[in-house]
N, C-alpha and C positions, 0 to 999 in steps of 0.2 A: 431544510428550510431554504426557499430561493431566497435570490439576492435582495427581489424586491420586496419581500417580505422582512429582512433583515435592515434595509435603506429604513423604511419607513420606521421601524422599532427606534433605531438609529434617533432620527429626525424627532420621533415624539416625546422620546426618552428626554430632548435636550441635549446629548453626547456629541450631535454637529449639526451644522444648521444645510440649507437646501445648499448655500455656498459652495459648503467643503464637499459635498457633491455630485460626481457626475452622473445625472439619472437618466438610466435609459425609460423607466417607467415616467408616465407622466404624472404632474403636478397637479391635484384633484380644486378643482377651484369652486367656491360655490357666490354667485352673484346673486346681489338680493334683490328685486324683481325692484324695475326703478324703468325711470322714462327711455324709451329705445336708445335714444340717444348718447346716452349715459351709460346706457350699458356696452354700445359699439367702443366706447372712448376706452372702457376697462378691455373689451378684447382687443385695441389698438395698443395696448399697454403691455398685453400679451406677448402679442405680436413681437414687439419690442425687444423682449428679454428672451423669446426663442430666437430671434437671431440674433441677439447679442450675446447670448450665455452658451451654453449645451443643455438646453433645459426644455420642455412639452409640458405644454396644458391641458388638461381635461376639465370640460367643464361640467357638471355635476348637479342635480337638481335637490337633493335632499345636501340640509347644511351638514349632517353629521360624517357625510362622507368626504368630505372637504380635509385638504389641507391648509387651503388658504381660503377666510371669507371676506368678505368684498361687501362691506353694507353702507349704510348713508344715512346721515343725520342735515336737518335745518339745518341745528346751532351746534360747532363742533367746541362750544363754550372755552375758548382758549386755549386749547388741549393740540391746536397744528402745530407744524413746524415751521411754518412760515407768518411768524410774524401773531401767532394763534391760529391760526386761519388753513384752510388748506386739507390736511388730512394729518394721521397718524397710525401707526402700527399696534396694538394689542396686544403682547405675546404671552399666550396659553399654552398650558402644557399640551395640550393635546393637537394645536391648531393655532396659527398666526388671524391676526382679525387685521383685515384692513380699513378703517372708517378714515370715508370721503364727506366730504360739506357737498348737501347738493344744494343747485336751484333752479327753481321752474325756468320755461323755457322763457319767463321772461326779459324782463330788462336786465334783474342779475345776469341771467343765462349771459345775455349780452357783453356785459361788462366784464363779467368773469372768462367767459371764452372757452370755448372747449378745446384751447389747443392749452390755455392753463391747465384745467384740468386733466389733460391728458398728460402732462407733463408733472403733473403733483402725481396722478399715476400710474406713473414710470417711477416716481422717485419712490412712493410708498412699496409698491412690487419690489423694486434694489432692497427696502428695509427687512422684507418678507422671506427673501431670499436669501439675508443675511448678509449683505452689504450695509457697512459703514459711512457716516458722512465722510463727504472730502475739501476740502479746498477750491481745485483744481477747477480750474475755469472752464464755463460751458460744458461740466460732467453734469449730469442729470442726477447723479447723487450731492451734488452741490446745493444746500437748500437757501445757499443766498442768490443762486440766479433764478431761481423764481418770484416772481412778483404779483403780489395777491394783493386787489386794491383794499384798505381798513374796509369796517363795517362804516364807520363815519362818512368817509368819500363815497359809497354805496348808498347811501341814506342821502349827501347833498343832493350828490346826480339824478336819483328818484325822485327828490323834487324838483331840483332844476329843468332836467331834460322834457319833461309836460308843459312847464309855463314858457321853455324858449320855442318850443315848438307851436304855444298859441299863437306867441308875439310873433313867431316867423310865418306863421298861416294869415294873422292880420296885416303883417306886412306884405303879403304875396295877393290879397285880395285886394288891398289898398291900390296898388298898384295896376293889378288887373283894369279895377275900376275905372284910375285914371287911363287909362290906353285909349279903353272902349267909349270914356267921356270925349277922349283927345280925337277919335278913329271919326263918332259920329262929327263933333264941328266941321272935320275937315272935310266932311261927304257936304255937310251943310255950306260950307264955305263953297266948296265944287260948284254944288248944282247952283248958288247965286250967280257964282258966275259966267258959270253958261246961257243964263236968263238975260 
């Protein structure tokens, strides 16, 4: 039996997690088909823990051949670790699930940020991996220095950021108007007194 035939028995069995670990084979990932962008943030997450750890990704198209699965939900219904919010880890006998909160590219997308996201993960991949929370300031297994705005604050901003943006469009008109009212008298004013 080779090694990595033996690692992986290992791993599913539950007997050690990817942690206790050094693999030369790599770590079969399988991402659930989501907006591009979302999916670069998960191979930047990758990224991440191969040069942080001793560990390789593969990434995989069929979920069954997955070690680790990477999927997305709207509403991750209180179930984060941040606050509810955020993301959390799965963990099945056969296979770790990673579930992310996603949101459209729009104004969430905005407020939420893709470098949050990328940063919840990094921390959910540490969970995946078999990394424990820490304490320790500015580790990325830290789930209190991440900051996830409530759903609440997400909901005022949706409606506030439209009506300041009317008021700031009527204000910026307003003014136009007066320039080009102020612009003509003073042509008007001019040619008088050239007459």
């Amino acid at each position: 039996m080779s090694n990595a035939i033996i690692v992986v028995c290992l791993l599913l069995s539950g007997v050690v997690s990817f942690a206790d670990v050094n693999m030369d084979a790599p770590i079969d990932v399988y991402i659930e088909h989501s907006d591009p962008n979302h999916e670069q943030i998960i191979l930047n997450a990758m990224k991440y823990w191969e040069k942080h750890r001793s560990v390789s990704f593969n990434i995989v198209e069929n979920v069954y051949d997955a070690d680790i699965v990477v999927r997305w939900t709207d509403d991750i219904n209180g179930k984060g670790e941040f606050g509810g919010r955020g993301g959390y880890v799965i963990e099945d006998t056969s296979r770790k699930e990673i579930v992310l909160e996603y949101f459209d590219n729009g104004l969430k997308w905005w407020l939420y940020g893709k470098r949050t996201l990328k940063t919840v993960a990094i921390h959910e991949f540490g969970h995946a991996l078999g990394l424990q929370d820490t304490n320790k300031l500015g580790d990325v297994m830290n789930p209190k220095s991440i900051r996830i705005p409530s759903k609440t604050t997400l909901k005022i901003i949706e409606f506030l950021l439209p009506t300041l943006s009317f008021f700031m469009l009527v204000f910026i008109v307003r003014h136009y108007l007066s320039y080009l009212r102020a612009k003509r008298e003073r042509y008007e004013l001019e040619r008088f007194m050239k007459e």
